[in-house]
C-alpha positions in Angstrom: 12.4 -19.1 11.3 9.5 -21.5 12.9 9.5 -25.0 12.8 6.2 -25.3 14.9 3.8 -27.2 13.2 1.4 -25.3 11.0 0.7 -24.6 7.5 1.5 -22.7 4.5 -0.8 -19.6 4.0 -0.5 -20.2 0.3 -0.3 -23.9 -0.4 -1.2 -25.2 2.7 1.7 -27.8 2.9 2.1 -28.8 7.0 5.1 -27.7 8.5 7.4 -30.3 10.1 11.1 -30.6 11.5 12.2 -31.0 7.9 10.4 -28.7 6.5 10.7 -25.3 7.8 8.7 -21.8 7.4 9.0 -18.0 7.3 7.0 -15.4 9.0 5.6 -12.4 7.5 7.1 -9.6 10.1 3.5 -7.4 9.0 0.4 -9.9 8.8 2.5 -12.6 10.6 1.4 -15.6 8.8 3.8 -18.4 7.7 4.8 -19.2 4.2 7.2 -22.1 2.8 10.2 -21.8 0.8 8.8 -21.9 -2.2 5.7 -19.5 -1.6 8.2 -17.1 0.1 9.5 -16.8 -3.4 12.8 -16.3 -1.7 16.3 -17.7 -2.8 16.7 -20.7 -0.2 20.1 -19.0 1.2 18.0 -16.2 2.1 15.7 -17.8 3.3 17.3 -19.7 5.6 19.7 -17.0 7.1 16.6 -14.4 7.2 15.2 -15.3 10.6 18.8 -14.6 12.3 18.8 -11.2 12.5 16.0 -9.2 14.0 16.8 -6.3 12.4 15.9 -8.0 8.6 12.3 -7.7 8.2 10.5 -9.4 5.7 6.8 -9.1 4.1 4.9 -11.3 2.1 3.4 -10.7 -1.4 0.0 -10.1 0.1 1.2 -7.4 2.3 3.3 -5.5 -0.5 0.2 -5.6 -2.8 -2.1 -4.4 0.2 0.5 -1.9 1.7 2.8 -1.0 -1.3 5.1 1.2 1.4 4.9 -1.2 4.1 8.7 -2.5 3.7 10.2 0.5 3.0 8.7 2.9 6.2 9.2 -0.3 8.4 12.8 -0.8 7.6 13.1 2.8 8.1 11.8 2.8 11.0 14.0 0.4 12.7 16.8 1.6 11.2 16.4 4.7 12.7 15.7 3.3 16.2 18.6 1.4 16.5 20.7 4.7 15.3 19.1 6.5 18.1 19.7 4.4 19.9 23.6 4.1 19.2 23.6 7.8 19.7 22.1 7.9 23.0 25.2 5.4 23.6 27.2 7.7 22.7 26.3 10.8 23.9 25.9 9.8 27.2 22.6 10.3 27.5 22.4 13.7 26.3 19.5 15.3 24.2 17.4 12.5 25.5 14.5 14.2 24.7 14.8 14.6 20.8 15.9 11.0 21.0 12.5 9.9 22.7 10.4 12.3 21.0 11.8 10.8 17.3 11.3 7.6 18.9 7.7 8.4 20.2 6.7 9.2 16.2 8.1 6.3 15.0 5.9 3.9 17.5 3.2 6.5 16.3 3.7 5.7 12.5 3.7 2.1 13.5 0.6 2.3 15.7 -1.2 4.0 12.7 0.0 1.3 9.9 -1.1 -1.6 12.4 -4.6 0.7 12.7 -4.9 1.1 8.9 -3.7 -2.2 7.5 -7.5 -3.4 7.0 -8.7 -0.1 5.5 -9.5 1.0 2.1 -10.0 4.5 0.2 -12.3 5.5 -2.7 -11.4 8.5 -4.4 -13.5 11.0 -6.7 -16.8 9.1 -6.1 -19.7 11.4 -5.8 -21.5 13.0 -2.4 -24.9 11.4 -1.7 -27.2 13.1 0.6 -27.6 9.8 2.8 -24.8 8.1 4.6 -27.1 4.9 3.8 -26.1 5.9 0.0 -22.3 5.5 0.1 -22.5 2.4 1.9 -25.0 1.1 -1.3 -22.5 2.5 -3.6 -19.4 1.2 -2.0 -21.1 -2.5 -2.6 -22.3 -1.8 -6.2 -18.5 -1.0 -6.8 -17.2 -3.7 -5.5 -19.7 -6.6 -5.7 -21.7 -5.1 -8.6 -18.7 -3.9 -11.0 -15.7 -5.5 -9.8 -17.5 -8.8 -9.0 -15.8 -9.7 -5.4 -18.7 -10.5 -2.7 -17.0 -9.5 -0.3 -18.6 -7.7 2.6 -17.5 -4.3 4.3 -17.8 -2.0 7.7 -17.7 1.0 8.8 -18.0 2.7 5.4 -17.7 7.2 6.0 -16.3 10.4 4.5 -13.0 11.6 5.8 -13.0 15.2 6.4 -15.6 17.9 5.9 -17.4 18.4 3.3 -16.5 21.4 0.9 -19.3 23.4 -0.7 -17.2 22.7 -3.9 -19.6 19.0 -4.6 -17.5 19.1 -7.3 -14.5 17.9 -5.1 -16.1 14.9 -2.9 -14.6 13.8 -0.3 -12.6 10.1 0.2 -14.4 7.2 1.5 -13.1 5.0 3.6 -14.0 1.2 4.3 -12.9 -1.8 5.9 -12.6 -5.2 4.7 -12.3 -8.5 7.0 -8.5 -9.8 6.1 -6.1 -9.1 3.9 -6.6 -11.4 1.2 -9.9 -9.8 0.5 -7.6 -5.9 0.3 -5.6 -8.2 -1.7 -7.9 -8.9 -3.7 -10.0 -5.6 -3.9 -6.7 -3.7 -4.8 -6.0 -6.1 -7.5 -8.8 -5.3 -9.5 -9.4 -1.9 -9.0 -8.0 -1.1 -12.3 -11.3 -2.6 -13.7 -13.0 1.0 -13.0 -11.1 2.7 -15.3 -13.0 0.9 -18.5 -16.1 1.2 -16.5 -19.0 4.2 -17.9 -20.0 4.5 -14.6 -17.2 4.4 -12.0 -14.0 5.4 -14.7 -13.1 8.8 -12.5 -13.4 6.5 -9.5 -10.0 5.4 -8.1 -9.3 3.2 -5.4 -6.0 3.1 -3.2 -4.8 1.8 0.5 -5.4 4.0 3.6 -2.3 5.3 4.1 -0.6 7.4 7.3 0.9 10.8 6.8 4.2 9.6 5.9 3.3 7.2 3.6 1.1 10.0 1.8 3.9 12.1 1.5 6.2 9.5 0.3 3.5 8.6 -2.4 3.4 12.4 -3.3 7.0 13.0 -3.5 6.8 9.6 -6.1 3.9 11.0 -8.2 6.3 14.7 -8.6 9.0 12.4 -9.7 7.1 10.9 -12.1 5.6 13.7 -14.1 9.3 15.4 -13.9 10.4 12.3 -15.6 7.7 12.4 -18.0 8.4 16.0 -18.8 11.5 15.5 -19.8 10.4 12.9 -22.0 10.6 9.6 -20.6 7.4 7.7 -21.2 5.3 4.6 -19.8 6.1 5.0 -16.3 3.9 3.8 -13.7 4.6 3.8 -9.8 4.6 0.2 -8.5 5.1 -1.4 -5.0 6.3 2.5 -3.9 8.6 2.5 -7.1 8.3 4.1 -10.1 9.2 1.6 -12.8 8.9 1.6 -16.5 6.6 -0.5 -18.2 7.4 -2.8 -21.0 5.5 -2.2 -24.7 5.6 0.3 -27.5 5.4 3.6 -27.4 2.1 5.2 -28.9 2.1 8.9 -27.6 3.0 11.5 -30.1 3.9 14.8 -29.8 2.5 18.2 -31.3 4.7 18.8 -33.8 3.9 15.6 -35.9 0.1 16.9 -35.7 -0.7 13.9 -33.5 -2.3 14.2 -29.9 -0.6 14.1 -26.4 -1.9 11.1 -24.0 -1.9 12.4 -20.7 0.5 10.9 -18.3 -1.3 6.8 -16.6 -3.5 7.0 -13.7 -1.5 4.6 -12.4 0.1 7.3 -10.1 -2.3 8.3 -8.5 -2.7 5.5 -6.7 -0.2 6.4 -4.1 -2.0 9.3 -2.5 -5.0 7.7 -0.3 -6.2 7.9 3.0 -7.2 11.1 4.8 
């Protein structure tokens, strides 16, 4: 808890001795009590323990995972390092060598957190042309003005053009990922982009955690359950009617929400 002077991110209420703030443990800016969205209990025991970590609402939107691998991750230092404790030392080199992926994973989210994947959009024959698509997408269809760097393909290309490769982009802070992940789901109504998808740039554990949701969700649907759609690295089920029907009452079957596919950007 910080009770330096300084403002809300959100609301931009000033911070006194009275008036106290939290810090988000990912993008580490401040938030008040009420912008936290937290209970004021928690809120005011959270900063106590270093082992509680805590993420605002603009980092869970931008890195849906982000809580879940970090909290992991710390959980399984300070087992390792209980065990080393306890073993006296021994197998100190599994111990450093899970600890040395760990601050890998880490180093790779802190590397990523600005960057943003578009899926399924067509190869060009210029570089130039991606960089001209990514801003008709985003400025010109999803109406955003933002501005963007370093805009390239991630991995070779296959001689399947049929199967193009990700691009990857970065944006300046992570409102505007906020923001751009927000309304992504505009492409989906759109003639032009609709088999374009956009997700977060995500490390190799967080694609295989993503993957390991989307198998989950088409078991579940499989066995019936309907209107499922993976959220915030959850899959949760989504309020409103049911309008699927199957093939025995000579209707058609919708194929499962693109909303899980969302979880399976990056390289």
């Amino acid at each position: 808890m910080s009770s330096q002077p300084s403002a809300c991110l959100d609301c931009q209420a000033e911070f006194g001795p009275k008036f106290k703030c939290i810090n988000c443990n990912f993008c580490e800016n401040s938030f008040c009590l009420k912008c936290s969205k937290l209970k004021s209990s928690l809120f005011n025991d959270i900063g106590k323990e270093s082992s509680v970590l805590w993420h605002c609402s603009h980092c869970r939107i931008a890195m849906p995972t982000a809580t879940r691998i970090m909290a992991k991750l710390s959980d399984m230092e300070i087992r390792m390092e209980n065990l080393e404790k306890e073993t006296n030392g021994c197998d100190k080199e599994m111990i450093r060598q899970v600890l040395n992926e760990m601050k890998f994973e880490e180093k790779e989210i802190e590397e990523k957190k600005l960057n943003i994947v578009i899926h399924q959009l067509k190869e060009s024959e210029k570089k130039e042309e991606d960089l001209d698509t990514v801003l008709d997408i985003l400025n010109g269809t999803l109406n955003l003005g933002i501005e963007v760097e370093n805009v390239v393909r991630l991995g070779k290309m296959s001689e399947d053009r049929d199967k193009p490769r990700p691009v990857r982009f970065t944006v300046g802070d992570f409102d505007v990922k906020r923001k751009v992940l927000s309304r992504a789901s505009g492409l989906k109504n759109n003639e032009k982009y609709s088999r374009v998808f956009i997700t977060p740039d995500l490390t190799q554990v967080q694609r295989k955690e993503a993957f390991h949701l989307r198998q989950e969700k088409r078991r579940r649907e499989k066995e019936g359950e309907r209107n499922l759609a993976i959220r915030k690295g959850r899959i949760v089920k989504l309020p409103g009617r049911d309008h699927s029907y199957s093939a025995s009452q000579g209707g058609r079957i919708f194929p499962p929400s693109q909303s899980g596919r969302g979880g399976g950007g990056g390289q």
